[in-house]
C-alpha positions as CSV (number, residue, x, y, z in Angstrom):
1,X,-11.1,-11.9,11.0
2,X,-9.3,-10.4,8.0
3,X,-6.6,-12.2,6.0
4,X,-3.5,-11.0,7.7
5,X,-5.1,-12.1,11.2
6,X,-5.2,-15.4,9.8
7,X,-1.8,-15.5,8.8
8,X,-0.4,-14.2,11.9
9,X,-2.5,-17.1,13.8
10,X,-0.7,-19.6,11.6
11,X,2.8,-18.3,12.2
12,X,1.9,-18.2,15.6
13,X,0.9,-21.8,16.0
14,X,3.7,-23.1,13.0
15,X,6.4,-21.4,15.4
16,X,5.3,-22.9,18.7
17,X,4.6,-27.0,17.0
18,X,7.6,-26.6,15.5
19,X,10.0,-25.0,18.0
20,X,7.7,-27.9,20.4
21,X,8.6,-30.9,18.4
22,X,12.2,-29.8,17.4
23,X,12.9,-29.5,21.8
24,X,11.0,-33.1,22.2
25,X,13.4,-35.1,19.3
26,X,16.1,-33.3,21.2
27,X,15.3,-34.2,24.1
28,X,14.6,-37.7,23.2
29,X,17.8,-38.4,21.7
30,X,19.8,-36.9,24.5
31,X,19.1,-40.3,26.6
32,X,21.4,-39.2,29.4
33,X,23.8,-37.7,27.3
34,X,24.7,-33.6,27.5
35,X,23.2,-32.1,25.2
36,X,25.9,-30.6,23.3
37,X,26.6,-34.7,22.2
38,X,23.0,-34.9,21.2
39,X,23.4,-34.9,17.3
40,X,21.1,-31.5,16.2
41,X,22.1,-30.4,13.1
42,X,20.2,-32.6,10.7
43,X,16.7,-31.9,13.5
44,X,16.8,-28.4,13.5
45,X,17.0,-28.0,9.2
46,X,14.2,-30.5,9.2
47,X,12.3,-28.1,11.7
48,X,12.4,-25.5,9.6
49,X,12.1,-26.9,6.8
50,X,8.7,-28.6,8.0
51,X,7.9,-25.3,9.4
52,X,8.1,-23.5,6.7
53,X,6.0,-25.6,4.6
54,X,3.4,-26.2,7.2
55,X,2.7,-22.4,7.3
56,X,2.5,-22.3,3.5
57,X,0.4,-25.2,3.5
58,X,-2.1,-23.8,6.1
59,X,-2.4,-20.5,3.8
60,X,-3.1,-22.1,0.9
61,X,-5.7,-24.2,3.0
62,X,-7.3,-20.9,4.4
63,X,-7.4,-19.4,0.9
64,X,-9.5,-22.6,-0.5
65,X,-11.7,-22.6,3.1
66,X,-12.3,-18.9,1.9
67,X,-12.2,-18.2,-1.3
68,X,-13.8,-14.9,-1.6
69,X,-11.9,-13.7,1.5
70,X,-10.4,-9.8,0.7
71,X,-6.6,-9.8,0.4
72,X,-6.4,-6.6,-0.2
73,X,-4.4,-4.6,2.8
74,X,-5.6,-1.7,3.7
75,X,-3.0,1.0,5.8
76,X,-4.5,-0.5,9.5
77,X,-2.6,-3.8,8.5
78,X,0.3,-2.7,6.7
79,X,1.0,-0.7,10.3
80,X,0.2,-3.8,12.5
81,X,2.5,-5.8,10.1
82,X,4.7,-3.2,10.4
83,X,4.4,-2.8,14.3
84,X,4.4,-6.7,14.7
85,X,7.5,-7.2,12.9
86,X,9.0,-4.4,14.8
87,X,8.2,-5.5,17.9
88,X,9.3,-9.1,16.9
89,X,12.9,-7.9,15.6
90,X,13.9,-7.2,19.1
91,X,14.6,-11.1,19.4
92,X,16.3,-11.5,16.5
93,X,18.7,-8.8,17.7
94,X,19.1,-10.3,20.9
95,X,20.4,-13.5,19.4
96,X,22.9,-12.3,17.1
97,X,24.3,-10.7,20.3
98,X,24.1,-13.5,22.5
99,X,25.5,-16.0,19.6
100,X,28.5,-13.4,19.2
101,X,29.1,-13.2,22.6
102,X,28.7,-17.3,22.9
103,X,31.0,-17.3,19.9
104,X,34.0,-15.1,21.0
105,X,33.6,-17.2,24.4
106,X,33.9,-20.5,22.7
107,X,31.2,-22.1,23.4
108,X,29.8,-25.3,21.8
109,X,28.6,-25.2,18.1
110,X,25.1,-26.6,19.9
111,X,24.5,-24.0,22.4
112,X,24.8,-21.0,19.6
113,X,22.6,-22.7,17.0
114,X,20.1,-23.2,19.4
115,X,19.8,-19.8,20.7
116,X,19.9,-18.2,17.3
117,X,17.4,-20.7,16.6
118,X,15.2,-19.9,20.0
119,X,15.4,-16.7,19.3
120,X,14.2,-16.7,15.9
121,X,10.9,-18.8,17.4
122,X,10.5,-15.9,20.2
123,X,10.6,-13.1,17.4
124,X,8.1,-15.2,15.2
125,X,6.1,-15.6,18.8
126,X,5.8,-12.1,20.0
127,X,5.4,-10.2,16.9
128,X,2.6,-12.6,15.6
129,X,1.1,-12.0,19.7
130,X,1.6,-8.4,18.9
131,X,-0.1,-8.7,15.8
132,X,-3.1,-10.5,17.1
133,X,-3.5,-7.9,20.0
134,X,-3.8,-5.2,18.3
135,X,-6.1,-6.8,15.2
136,X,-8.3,-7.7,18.5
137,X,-8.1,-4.3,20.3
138,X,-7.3,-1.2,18.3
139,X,-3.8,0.1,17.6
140,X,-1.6,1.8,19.9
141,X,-1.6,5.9,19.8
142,X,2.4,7.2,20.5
């Protein structure tokens, strides 16, 4: 499994614990409230946050595990990088829609953060799936 493999397993599981965790606090606080009263704000940076070091963490942890491990990238993973991220942008688009149209329709603060914020998880998700398909299988010929 070559270094960028790795790191695309990592974002893969960083995205889904932390996207996981951030939907059970959520969900725990709302205690038969609506959601939109559910206080967020303060959760989701700490997600993140946490998210974001927990992926650097578990690279520098895979870099001691394997010292001697080639990090050199060769032009096979610059293109699955490339197609990964690709394929993963699609979401990110898709929520700066959504949030614009959720914005010009009014809609509570809660419901646009957290669709921007869903959608950020889903491009993390598929292009890191994308990723690890094609490391697995060979890359697609257009």
């Amino acid at each position: 499994m070559t270094h960028d493999e790795k790191r695309a397993w990592i974002g893969l599981f960083v995205a889904v614990l932390g996207y996981s965790a951030y939907v059970a606090v959520i969900a725990s606080r709302a205690d038969g409230r609506s959601l939109p009263d559910v206080p967020y704000a303060s959760t989701l940076l700490w997600t993140v946050g946490a998210a974001i070091v927990a992926s650097i963490v578990a690279e520098i942890g895979m870099a001691i595990v394997n010292p001697g491990a080639s990090r050199t990238r060769d032009v096979r993973d610059r293109d699955i990088g490339r197609l990964g991220d690709h394929v993963g942008q699609s979401f990110v688009v898709v929520g700066a829609v959504a949030a614009m149209l959720m914005a010009m329709a009014d809609w509570d603060r809660f419901w646009i953060a957290n669709v921007i914020y869903l959608c950020f998880v889903l491009s993390a998700v598929l292009g890191g799936i994308t990723k690890v398909i094609v490391y697995r299988r060979s890359f697609p010929q257009w």
